[in-house]
C-alpha positions as CSV (number, residue, x, y, z in Angstrom):
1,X,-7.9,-16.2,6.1
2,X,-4.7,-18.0,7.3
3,X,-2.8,-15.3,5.4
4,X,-5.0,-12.2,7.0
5,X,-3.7,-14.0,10.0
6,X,-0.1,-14.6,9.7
7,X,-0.1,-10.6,8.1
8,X,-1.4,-9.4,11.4
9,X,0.5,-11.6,13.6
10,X,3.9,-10.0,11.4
11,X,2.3,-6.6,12.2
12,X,2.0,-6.8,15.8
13,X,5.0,-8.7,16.2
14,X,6.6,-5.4,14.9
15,X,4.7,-3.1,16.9
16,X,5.5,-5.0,20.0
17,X,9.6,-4.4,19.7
18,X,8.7,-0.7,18.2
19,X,6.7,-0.4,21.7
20,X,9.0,-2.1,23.9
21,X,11.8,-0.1,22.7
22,X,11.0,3.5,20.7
23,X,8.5,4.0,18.1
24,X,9.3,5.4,14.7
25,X,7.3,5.2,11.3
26,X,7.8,2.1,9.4
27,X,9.6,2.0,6.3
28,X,8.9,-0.5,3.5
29,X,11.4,-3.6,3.4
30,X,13.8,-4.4,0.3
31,X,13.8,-8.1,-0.2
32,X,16.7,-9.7,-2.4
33,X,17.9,-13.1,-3.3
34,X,21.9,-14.1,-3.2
35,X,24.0,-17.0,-4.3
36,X,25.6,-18.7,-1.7
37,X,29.0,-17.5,-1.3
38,X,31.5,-20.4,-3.3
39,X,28.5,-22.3,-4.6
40,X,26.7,-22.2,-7.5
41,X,23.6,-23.8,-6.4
42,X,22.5,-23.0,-2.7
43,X,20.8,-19.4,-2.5
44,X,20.7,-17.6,0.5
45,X,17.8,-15.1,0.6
46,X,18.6,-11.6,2.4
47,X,16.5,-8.9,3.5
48,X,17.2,-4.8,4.1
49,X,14.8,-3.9,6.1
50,X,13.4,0.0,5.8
51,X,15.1,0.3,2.2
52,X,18.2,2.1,1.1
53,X,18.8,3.3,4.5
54,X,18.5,0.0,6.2
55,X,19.7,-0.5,10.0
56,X,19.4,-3.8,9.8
57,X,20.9,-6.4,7.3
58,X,19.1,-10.1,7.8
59,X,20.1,-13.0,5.7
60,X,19.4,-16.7,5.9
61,X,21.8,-18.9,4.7
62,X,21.8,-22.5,4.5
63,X,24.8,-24.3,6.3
64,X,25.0,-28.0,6.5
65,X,22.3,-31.1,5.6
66,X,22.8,-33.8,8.3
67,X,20.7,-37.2,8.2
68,X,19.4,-38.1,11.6
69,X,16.7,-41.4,12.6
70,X,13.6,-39.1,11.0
71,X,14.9,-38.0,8.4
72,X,17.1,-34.9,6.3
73,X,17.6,-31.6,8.2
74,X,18.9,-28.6,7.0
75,X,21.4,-26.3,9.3
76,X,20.5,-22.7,8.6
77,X,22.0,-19.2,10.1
78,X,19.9,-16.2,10.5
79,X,22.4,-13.3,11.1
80,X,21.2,-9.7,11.6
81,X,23.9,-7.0,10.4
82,X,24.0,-3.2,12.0
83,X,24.7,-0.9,8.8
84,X,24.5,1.9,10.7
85,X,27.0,4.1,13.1
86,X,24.4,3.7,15.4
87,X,23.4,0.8,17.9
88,X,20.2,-1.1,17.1
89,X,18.2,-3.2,18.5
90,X,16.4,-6.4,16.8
91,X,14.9,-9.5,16.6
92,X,13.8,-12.2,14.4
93,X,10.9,-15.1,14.1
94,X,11.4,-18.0,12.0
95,X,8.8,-20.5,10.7
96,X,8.7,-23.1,8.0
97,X,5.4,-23.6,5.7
98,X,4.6,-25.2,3.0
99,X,4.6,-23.6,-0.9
100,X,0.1,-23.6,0.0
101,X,0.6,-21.7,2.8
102,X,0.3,-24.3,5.7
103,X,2.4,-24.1,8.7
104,X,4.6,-27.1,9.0
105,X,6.4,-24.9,12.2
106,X,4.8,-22.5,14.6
107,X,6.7,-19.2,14.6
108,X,9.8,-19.5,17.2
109,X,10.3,-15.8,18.3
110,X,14.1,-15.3,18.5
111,X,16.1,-13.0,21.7
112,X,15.7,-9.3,21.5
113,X,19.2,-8.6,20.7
114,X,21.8,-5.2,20.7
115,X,23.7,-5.1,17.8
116,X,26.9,-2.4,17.7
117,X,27.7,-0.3,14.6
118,X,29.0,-2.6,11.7
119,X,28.4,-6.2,14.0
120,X,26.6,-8.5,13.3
121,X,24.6,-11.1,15.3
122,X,24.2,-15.0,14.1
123,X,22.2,-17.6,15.2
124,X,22.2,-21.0,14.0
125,X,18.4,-23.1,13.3
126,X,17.2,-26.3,12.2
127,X,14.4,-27.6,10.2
128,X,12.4,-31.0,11.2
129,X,13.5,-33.8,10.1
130,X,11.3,-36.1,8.3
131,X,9.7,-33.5,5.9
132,X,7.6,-34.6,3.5
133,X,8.6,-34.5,-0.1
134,X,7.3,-30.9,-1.9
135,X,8.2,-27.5,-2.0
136,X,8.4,-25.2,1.4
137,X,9.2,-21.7,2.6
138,X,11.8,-21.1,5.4
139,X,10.3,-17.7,6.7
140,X,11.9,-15.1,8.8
141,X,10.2,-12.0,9.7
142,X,12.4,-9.2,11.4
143,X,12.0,-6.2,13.6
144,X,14.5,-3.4,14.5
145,X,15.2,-0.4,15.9
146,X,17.5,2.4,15.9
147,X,17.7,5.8,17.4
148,X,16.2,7.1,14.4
149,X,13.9,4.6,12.7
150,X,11.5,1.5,13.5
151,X,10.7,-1.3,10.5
152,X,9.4,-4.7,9.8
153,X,10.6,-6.8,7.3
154,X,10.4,-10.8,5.9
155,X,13.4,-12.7,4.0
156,X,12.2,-16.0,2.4
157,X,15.0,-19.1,2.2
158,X,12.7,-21.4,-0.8
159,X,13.0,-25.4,-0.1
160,X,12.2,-28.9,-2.1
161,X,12.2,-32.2,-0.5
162,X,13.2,-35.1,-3.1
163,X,13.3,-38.6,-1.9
164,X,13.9,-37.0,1.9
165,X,16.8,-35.1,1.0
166,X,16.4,-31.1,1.0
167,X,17.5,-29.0,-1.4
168,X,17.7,-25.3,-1.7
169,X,15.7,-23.3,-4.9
170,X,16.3,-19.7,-5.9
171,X,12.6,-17.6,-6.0
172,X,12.2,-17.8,-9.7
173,X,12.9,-22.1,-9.8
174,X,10.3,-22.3,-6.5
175,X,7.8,-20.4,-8.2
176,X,7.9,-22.4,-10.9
177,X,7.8,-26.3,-9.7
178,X,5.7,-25.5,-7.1
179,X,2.1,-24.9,-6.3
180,X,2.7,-21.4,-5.1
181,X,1.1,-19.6,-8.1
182,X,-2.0,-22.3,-8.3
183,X,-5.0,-20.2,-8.9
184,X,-2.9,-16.8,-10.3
185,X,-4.4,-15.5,-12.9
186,X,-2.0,-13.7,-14.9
């Protein structure tokens, strides 16, 4: 039910910037996963929203860990690239839940911003701190449009907590260790 929810509440979020702005038909979204530029270990998960002909680049990339009083928290950028020779206009909401689907964060809906052909916009996040060991899902679901075209898209960033400190996974290592797949039948 939670799911049904959180689907609808991605659809209309996309709907509302198509209607504010122009409406177009929606495209289906490309999702890939990169290494972290200069490091092995830390992915960064990416999104093209709409497909091959993408206006809009997002990718999440995890920055910094600092400790604080409550606990580990992990400094991560969201930055929305223009690939087109158009200007666009976009926005973002981020959440964090865990690998069963619970919401550890309510969505925080980002500015509508106006990207220029080729920029790129960044904004920097945080997670809680004090997150309970186990396996979570930085979400961010993204809406743009451009003179031509209107999509919806979501880029995963996949998270473990061990002894309080947070670590980064690639998809394939999350789905794996976590309880994500419980109850798949394959």
């Amino acid at each position: 039910m939670k799911t049904a929810i959180l689907g609808a509440a991605a659809f209309a979020f996309g709907l509302a910037l198509a209607a504010a702005t122009r409406a177009a038909p929606e495209r289906p979204a490309v999702v890939t996963a990169d290494k972290l530029p200069g490091s092995g270990e830390a992915p960064a998960g990416s999104l093209c929203t709409g497909g091959a002909e993408s206006p809009m680049e997002v990718t999440i990339t995890p920055e910094r860990t600092t400790s604080s009083r409550g606990g580990e928290i992990l400094e991560y950028s969201v930055r929305l690239r223009n690939t087109t020779s158009e200007p666009i206009r976009g926005r973002v909401a981020t959440e964090l839940v865990t690998d069963t689907g619970h919401e550890v964060t309510s969505p925080e809906l980002g500015d509508i911003v106006d990207i220029t052909p080729g920029a790129e916009h960044a904004r920097v996040h945080a997670t809680p701190a004090g997150l309970a060991d186990g396996f979570y899902i930085l979400r961010v679901t993204s809406a743009v449009v451009s003179p031509w075209d209107a999509s919806t898209g979501v880029a995963h960033l996949y998270l473990e907590v061990q002894v309080g400190h947070i670590v980064p996974l690639d998809m394939e290592e999350f789905h794996a260790r976590s309880r994500a797949n419980e109850g798949v039948v394959r």
